[in-house]
Every structure is written in C-alpha cells, then in structure tokens.
C-alpha positions in Angstrom: 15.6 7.0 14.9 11.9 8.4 14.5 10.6 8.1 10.7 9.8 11.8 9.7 6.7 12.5 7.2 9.2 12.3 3.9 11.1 9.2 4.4 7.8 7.7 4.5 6.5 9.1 2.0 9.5 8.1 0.3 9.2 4.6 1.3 5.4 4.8 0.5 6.3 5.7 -2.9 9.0 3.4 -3.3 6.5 0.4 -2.3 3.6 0.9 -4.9 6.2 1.2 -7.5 7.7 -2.1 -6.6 4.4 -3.4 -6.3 3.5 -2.7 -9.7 7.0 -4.2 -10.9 6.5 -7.4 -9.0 3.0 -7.7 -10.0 3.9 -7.2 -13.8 6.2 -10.0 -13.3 4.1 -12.0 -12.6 3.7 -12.3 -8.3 0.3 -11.0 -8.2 0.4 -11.5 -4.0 3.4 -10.1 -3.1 2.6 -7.0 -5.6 -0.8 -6.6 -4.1 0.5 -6.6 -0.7 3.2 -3.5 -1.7 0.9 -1.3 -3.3 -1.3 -2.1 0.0 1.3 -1.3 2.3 2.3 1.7 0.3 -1.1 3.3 -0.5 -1.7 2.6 3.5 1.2 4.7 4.0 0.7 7.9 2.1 -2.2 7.8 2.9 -1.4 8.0 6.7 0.1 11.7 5.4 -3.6 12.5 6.2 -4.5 10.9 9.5 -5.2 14.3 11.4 -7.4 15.3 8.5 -10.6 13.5 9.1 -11.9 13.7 5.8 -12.2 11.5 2.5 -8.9 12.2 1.9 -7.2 10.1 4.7 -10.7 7.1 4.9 -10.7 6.3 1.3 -7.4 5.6 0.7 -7.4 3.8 3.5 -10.3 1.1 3.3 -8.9 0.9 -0.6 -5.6 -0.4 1.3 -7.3 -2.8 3.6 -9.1 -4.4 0.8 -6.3 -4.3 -1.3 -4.1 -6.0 1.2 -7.3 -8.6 2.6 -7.2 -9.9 -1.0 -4.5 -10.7 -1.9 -4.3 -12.8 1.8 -7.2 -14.3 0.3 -5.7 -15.1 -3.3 -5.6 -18.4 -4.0 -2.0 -19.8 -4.2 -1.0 -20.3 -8.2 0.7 -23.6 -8.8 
C-alpha cells in the first residue's frame, strides 16, 4: 500500500498533536520526538519545492528531534 500526500499529512498532523499532549503530561522526550517526526513530515509536503518553505521546517525538525536524543534522562 503506497502512503498518498493526505494520509500523511494526516498522520503528520496527528503526531504534533500527540506530541504536545505527551509533552504537557509531562514526557518531554517522547513529545519532542512526535512534534519532530510530525513537523519532518508536513514538511516533506514541500520537498520538490526548493525553497524556505520545505529547508526551514526541516532543519527545525532535525534539531527538534537531535535534542530531545540529547535530553538528559529525568529520574
């Protein structure tokens, strides 16, 4: 089954709002690394448009998702 452009927008979607929920809750990591994921995804929407729509989002993903790998662990 190949993903068309709306279910992952969908799922895009779907994954920063989680992300945000989690995170409120109180798992910082595992929220960062949805709204990553997520934000990586719509912004892949723009990959054939090589503009600052499509980079921006983008490296704001890969930093997003870097740290929270890098958080410390809260015990």
């Amino acid at each position: 089954m190949l993903l068309n452009s709306q279910t992952i927008k969908l799922a895009s979607y779907i994954g920063v709002g989680l992300g945000v929920l989690i995170g409120a809750l109180g798992f910082v990591r595992s929220g960062s690394l949805l709204i990553a994921l997520g934000t990586a995804g719509i912004a892949s929407e723009k990959r054939n448009q090589r503009s600052l729509e499509f980079y921006l989002p983008m490296a704001i993903a890969i930093a997003l998702f870097t740290l929270a790998i890098a958080l410390p662990h809260g015990r």
